[in-house]
PDB file of N, CA, C and O in Angstrom, chain B, residues numbered from 101:
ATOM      1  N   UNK B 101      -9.383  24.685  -8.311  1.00  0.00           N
ATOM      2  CA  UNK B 101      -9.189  26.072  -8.014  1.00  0.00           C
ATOM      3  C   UNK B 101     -10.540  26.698  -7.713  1.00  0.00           C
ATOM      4  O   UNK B 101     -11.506  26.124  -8.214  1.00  0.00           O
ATOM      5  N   UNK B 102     -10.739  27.643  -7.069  1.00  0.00           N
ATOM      6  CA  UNK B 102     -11.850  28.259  -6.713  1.00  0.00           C
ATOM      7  C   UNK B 102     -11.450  29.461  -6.537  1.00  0.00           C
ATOM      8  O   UNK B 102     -10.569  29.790  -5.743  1.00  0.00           O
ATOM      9  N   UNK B 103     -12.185  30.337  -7.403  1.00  0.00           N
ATOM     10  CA  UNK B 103     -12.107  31.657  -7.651  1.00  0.00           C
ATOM     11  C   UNK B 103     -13.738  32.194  -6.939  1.00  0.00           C
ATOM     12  O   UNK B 103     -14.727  31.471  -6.820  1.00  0.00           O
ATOM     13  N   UNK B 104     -13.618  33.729  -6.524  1.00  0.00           N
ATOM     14  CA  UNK B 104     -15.095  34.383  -6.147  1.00  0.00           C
ATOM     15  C   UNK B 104     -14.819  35.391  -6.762  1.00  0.00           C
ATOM     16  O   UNK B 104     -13.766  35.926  -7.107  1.00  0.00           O
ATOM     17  N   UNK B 105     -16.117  35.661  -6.900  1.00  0.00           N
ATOM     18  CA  UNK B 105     -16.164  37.582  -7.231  1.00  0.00           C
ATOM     19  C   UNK B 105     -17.146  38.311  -6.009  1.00  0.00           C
ATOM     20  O   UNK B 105     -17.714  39.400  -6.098  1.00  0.00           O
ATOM     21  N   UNK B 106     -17.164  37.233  -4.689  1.00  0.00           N
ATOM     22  CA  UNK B 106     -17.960  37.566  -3.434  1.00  0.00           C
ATOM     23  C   UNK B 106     -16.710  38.231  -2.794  1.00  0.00           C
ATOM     24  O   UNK B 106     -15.624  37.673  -2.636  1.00  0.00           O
ATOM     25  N   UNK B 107     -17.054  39.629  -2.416  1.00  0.00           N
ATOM     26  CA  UNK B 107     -15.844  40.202  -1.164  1.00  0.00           C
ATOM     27  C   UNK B 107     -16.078  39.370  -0.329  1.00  0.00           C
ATOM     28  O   UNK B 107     -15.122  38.667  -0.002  1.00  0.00           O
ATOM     29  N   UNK B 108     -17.823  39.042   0.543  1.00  0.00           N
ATOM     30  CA  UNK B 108     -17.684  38.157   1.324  1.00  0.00           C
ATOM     31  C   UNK B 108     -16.949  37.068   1.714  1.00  0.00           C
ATOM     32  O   UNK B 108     -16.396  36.816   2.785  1.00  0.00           O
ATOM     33  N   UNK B 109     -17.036  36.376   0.545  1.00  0.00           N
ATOM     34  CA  UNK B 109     -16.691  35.065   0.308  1.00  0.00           C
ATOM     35  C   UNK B 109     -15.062  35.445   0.291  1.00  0.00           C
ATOM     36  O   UNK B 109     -14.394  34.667   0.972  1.00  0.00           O
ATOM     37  N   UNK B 110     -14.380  36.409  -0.308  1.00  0.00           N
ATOM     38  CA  UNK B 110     -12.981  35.985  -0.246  1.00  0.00           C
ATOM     39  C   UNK B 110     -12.446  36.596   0.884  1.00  0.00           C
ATOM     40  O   UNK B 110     -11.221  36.575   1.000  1.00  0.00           O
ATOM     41  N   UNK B 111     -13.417  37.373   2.116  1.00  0.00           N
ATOM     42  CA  UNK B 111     -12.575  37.418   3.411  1.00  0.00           C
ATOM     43  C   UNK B 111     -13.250  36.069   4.137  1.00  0.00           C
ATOM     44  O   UNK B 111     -13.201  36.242   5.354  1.00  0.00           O
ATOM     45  N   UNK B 112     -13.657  35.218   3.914  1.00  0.00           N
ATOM     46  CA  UNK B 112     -13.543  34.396   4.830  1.00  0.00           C
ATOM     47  C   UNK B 112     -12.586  33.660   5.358  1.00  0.00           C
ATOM     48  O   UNK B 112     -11.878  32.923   4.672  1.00  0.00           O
ATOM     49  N   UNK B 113     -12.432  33.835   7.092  1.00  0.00           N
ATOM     50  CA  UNK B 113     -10.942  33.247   7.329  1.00  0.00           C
ATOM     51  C   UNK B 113     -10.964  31.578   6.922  1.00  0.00           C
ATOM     52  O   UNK B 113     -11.912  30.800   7.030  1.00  0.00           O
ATOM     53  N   UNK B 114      -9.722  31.338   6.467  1.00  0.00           N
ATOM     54  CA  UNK B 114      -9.237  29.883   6.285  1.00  0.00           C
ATOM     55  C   UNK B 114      -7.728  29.882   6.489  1.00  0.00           C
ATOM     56  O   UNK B 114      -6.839  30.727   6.380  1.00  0.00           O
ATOM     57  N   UNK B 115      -7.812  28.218   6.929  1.00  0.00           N
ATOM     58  CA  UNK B 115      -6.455  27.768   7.429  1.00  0.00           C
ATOM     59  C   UNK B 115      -5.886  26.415   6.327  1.00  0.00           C
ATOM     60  O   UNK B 115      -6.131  25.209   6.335  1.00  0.00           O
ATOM     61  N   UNK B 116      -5.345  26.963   5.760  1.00  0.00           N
ATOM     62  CA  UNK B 116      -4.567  26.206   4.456  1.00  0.00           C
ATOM     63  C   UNK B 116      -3.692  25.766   4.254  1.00  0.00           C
ATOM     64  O   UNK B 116      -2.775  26.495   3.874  1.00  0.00           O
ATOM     65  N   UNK B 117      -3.459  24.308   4.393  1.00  0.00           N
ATOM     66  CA  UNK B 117      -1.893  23.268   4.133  1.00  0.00           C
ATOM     67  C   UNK B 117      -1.530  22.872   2.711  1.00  0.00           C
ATOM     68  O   UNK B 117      -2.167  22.142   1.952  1.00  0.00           O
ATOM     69  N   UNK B 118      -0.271  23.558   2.483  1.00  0.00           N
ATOM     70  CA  UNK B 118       0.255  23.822   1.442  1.00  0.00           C
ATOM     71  C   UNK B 118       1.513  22.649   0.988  1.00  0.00           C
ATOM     72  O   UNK B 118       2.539  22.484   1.646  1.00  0.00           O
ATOM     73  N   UNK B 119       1.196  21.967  -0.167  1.00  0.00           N
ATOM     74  CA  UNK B 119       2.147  20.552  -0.520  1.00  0.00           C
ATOM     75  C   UNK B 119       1.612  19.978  -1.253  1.00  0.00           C
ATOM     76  O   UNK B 119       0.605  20.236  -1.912  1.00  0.00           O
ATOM     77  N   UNK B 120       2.629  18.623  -1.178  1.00  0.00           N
ATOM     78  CA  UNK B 120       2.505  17.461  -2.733  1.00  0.00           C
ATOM     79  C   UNK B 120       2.404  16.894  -1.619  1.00  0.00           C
ATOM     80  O   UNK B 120       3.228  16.837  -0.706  1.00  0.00           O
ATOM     81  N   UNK B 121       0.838  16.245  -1.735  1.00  0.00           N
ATOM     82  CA  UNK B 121       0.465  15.045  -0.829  1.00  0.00           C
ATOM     83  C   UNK B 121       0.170  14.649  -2.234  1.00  0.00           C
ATOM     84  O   UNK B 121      -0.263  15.107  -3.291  1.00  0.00           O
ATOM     85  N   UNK B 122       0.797  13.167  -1.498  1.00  0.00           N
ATOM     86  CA  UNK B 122       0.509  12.269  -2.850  1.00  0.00           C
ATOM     87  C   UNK B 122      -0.186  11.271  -2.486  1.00  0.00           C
ATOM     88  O   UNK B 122      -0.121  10.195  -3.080  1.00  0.00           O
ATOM     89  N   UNK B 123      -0.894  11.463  -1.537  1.00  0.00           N
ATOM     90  CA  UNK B 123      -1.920  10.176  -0.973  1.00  0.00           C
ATOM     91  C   UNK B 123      -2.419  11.071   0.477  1.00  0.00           C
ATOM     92  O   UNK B 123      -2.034  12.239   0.537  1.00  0.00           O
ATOM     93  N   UNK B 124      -3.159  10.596   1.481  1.00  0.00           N
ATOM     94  CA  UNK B 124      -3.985  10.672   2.428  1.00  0.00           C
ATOM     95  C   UNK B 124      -2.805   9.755   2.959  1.00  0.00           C
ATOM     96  O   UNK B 124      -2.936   8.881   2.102  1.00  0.00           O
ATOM     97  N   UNK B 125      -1.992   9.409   3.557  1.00  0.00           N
ATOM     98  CA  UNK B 125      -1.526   8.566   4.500  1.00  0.00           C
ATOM     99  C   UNK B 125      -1.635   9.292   5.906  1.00  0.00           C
ATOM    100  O   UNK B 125      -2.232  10.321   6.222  1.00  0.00           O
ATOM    101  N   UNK B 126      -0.738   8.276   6.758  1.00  0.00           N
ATOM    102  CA  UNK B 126      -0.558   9.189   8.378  1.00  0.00           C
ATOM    103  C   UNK B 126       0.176  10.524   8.665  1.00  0.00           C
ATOM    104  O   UNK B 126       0.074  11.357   9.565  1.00  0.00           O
ATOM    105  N   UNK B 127       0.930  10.418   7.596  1.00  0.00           N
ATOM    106  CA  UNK B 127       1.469  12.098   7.576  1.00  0.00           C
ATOM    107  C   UNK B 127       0.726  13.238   7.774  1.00  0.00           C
ATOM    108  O   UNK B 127       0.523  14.211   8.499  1.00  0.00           O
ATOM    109  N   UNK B 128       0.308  12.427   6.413  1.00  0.00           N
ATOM    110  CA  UNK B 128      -1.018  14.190   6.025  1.00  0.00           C
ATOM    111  C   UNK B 128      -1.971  14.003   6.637  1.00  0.00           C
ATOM    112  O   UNK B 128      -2.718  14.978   6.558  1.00  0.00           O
ATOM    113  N   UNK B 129      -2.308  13.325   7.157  1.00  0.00           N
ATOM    114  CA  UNK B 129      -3.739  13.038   7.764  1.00  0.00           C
ATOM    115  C   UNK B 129      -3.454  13.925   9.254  1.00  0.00           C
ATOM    116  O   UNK B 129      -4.287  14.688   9.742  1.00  0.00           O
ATOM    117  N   UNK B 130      -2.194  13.660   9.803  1.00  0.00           N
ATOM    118  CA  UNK B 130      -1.770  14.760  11.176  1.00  0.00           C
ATOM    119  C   UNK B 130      -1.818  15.853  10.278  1.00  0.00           C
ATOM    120  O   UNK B 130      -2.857  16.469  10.516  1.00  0.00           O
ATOM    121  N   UNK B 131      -1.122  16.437   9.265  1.00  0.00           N
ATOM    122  CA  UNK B 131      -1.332  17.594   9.319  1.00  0.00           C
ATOM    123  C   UNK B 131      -2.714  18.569   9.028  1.00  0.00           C
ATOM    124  O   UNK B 131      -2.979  19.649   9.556  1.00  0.00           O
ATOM    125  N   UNK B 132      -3.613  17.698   7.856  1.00  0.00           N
ATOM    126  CA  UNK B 132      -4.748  17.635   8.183  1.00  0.00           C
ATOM    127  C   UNK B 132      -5.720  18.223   9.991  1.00  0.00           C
ATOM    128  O   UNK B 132      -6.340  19.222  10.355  1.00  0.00           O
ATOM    129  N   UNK B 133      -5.335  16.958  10.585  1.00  0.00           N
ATOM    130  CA  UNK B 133      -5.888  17.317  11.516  1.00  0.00           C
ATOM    131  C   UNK B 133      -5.631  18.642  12.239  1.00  0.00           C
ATOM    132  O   UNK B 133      -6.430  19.433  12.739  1.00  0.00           O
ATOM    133  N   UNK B 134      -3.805  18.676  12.129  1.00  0.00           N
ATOM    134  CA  UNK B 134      -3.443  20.291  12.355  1.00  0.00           C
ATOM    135  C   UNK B 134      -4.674  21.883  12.226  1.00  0.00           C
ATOM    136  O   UNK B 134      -4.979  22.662  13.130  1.00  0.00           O
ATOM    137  N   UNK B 135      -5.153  21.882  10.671  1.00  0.00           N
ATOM    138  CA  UNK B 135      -5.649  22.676  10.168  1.00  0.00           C
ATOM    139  C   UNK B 135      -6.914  22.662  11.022  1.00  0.00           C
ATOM    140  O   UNK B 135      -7.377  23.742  11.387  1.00  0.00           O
ATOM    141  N   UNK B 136      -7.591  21.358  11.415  1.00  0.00           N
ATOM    142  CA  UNK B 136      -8.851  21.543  12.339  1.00  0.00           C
ATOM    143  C   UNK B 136      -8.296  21.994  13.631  1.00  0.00           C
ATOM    144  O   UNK B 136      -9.140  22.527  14.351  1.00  0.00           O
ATOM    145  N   UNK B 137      -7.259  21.932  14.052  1.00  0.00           N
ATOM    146  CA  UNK B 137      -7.055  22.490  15.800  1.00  0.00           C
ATOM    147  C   UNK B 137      -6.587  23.907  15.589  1.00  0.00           C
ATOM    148  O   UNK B 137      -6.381  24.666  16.535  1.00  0.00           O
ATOM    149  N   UNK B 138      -6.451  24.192  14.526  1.00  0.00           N
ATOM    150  CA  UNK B 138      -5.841  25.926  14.462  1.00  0.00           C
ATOM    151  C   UNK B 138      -7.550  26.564  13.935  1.00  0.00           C
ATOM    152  O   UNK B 138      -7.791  27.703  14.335  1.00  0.00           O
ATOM    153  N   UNK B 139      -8.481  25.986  13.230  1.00  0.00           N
ATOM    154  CA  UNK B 139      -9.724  26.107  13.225  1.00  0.00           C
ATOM    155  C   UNK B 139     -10.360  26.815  14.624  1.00  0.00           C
ATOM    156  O   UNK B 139     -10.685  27.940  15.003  1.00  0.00           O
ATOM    157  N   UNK B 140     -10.326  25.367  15.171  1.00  0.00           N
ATOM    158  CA  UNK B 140     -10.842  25.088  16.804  1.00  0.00           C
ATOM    159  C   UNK B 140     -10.211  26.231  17.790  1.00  0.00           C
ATOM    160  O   UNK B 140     -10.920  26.535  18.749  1.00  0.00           O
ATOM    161  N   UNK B 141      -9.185  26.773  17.682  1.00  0.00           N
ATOM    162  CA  UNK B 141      -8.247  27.277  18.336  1.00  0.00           C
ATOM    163  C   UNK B 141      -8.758  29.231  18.175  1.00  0.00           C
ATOM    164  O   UNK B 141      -8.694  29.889  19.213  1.00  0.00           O
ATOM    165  N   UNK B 142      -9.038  29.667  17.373  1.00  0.00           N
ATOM    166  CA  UNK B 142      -9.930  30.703  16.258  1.00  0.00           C
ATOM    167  C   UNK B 142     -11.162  31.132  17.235  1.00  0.00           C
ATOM    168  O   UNK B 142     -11.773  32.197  17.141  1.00  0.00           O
ATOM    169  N   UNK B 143     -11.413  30.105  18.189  1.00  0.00           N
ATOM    170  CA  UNK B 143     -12.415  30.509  18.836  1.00  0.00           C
ATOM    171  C   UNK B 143     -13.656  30.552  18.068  1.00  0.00           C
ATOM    172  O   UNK B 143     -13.816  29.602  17.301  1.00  0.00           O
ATOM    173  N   UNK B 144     -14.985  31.850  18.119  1.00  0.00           N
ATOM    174  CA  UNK B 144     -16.019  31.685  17.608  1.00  0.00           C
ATOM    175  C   UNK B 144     -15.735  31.618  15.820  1.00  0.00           C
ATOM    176  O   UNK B 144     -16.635  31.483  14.991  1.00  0.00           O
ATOM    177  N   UNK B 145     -14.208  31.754  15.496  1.00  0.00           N
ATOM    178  CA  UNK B 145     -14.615  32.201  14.353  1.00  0.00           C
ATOM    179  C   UNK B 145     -14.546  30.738  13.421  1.00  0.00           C
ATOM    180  O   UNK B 145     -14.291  30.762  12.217  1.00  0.00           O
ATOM    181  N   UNK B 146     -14.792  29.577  14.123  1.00  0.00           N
ATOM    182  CA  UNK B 146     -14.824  28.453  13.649  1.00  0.00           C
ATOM    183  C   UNK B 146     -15.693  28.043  12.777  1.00  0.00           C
ATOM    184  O   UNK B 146     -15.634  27.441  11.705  1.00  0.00           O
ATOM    185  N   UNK B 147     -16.455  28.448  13.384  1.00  0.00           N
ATOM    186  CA  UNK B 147     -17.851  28.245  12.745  1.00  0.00           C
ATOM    187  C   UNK B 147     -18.003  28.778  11.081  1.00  0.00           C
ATOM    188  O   UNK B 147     -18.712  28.385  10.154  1.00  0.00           O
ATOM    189  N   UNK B 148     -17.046  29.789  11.194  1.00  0.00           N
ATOM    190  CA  UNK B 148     -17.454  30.345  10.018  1.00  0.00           C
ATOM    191  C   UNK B 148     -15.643  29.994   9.332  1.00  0.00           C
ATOM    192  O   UNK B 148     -15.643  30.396   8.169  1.00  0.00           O
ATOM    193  N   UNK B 149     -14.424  29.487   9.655  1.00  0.00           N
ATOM    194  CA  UNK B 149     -13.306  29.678   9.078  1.00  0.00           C
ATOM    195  C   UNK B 149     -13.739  28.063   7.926  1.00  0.00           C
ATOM    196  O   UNK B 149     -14.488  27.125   8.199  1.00  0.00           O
ATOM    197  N   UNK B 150     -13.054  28.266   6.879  1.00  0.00           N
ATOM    198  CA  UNK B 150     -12.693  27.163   5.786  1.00  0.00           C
ATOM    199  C   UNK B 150     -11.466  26.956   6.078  1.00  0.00           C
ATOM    200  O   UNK B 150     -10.631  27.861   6.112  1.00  0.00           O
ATOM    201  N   UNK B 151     -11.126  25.270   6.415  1.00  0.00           N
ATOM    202  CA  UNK B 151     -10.203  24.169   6.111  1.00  0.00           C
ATOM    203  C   UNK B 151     -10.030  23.729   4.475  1.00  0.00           C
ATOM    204  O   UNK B 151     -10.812  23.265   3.645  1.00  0.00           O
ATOM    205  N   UNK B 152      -8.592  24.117   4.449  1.00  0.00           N
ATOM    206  CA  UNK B 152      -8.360  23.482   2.541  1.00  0.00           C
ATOM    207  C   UNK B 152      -7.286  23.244   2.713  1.00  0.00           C
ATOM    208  O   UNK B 152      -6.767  23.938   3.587  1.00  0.00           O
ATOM    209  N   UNK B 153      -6.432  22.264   2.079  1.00  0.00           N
ATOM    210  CA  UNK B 153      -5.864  21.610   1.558  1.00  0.00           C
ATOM    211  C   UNK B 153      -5.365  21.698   0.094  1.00  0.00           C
ATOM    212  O   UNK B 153      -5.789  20.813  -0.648  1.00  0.00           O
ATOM    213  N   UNK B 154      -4.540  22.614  -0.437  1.00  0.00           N
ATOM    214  CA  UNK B 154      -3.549  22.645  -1.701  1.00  0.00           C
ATOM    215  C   UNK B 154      -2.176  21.615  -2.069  1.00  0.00           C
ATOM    216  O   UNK B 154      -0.994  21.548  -1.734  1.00  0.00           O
ATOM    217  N   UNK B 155      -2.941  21.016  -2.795  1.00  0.00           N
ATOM    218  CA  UNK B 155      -1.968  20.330  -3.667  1.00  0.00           C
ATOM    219  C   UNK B 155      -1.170  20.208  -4.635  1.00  0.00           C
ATOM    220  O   UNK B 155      -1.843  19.714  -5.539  1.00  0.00           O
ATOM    221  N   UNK B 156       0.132  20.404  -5.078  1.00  0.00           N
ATOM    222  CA  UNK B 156       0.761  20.532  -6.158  1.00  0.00           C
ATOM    223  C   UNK B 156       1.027  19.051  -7.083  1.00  0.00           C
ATOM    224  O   UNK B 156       1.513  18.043  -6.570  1.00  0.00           O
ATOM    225  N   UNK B 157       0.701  19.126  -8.208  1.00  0.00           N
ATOM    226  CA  UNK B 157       1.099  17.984  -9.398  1.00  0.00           C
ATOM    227  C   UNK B 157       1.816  18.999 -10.020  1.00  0.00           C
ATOM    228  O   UNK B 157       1.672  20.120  -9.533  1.00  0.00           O
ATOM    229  N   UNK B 158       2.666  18.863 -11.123  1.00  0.00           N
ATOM    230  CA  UNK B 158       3.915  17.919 -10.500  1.00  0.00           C
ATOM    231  C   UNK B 158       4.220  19.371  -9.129  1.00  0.00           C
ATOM    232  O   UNK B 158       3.741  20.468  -8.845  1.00  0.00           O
ATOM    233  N   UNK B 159       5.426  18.347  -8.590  1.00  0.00           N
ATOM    234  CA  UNK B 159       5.992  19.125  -7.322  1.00  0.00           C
ATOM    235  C   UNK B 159       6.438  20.403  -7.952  1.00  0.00           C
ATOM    236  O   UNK B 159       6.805  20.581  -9.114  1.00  0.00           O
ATOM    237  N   UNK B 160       6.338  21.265  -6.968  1.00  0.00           N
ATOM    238  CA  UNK B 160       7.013  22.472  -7.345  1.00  0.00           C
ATOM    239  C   UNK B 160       8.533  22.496  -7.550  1.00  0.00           C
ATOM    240  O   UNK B 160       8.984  23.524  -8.054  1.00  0.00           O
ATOM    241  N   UNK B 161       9.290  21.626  -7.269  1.00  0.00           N
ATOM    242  CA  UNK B 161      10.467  21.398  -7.299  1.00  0.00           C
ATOM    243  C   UNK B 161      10.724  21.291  -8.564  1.00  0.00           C
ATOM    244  O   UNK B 161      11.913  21.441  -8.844  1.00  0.00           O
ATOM    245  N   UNK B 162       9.878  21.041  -9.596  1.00  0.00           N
ATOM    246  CA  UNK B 162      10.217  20.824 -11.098  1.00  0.00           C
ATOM    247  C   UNK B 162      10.844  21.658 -11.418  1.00  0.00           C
ATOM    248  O   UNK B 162      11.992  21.635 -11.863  1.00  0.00           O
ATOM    249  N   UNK B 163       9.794  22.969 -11.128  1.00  0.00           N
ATOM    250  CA  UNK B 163      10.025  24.636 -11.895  1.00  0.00           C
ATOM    251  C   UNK B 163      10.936  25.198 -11.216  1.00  0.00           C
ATOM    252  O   UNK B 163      10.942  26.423 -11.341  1.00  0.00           O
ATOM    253  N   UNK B 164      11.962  24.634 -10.327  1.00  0.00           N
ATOM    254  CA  UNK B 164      12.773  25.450  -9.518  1.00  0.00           C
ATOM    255  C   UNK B 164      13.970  25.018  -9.733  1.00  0.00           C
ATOM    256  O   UNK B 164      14.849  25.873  -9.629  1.00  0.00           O
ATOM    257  N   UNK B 165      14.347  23.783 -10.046  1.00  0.00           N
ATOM    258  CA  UNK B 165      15.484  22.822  -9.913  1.00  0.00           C
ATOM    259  C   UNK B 165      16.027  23.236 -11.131  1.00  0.00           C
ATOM    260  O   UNK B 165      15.490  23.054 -12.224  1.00  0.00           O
ATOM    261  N   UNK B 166      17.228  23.865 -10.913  1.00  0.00           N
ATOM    262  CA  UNK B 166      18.687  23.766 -12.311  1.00  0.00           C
ATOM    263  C   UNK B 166      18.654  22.422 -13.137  1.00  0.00           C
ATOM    264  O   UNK B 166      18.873  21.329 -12.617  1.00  0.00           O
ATOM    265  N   UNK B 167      18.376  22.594 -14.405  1.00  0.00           N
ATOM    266  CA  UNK B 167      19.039  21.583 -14.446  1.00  0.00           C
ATOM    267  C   UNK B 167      19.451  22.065 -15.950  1.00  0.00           C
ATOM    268  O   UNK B 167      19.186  23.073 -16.606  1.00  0.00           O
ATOM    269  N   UNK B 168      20.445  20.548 -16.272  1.00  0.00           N
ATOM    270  CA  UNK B 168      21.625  21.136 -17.301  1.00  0.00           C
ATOM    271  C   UNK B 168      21.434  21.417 -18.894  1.00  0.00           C
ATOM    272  O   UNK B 168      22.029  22.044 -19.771  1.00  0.00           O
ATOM    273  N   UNK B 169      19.961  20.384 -18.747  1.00  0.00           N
ATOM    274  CA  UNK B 169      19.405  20.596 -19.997  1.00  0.00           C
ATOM    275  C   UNK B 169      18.316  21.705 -20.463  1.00  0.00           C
ATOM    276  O   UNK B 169      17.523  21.477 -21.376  1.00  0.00           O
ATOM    277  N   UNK B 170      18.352  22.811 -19.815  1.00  0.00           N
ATOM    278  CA  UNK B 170      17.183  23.985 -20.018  1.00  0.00           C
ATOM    279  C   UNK B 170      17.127  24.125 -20.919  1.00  0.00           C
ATOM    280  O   UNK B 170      16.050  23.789 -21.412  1.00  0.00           O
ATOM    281  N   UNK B 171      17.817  24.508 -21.544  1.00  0.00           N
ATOM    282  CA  UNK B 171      18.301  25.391 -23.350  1.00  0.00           C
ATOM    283  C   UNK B 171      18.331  23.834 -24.534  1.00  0.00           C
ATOM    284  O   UNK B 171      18.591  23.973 -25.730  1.00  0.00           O
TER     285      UNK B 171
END
């Protein structure tokens, strides 16, 4: 996690892929690359936008899913 107490720092634009990658395979690695062409795409503001990558352990599906034993 990365927290600022820089205004600077927390308007800097970034382009952020959101999921349970559970490895680097060919999947994520396209979508990965995704985040650099929407970068690239930003024009001058490349230079200055942050690429990140959020990962969930466990899946978010844990905290969402019914199930019968809650109680």
């Amino acid at each position: 996690m990365w927290v600022t107490s820089s205004l600077e720092s927390a308007l800097t634009p970034t382009v952020v892929a959101l999921g349970n990658f559970d490895g680097v395979h060919q999947g994520h690695c396209q979508v990965i690359q995704t985040l650099f062409a929407a970068r690239q795409s930003m024009g001058q503001l490349d230079q200055q936008c942050q690429v990140s990558v959020v990962a969930f352990d466990p899946h978010p599906q844990a905290f969402f899913r019914v199930s019968s034993n809650r109680y």
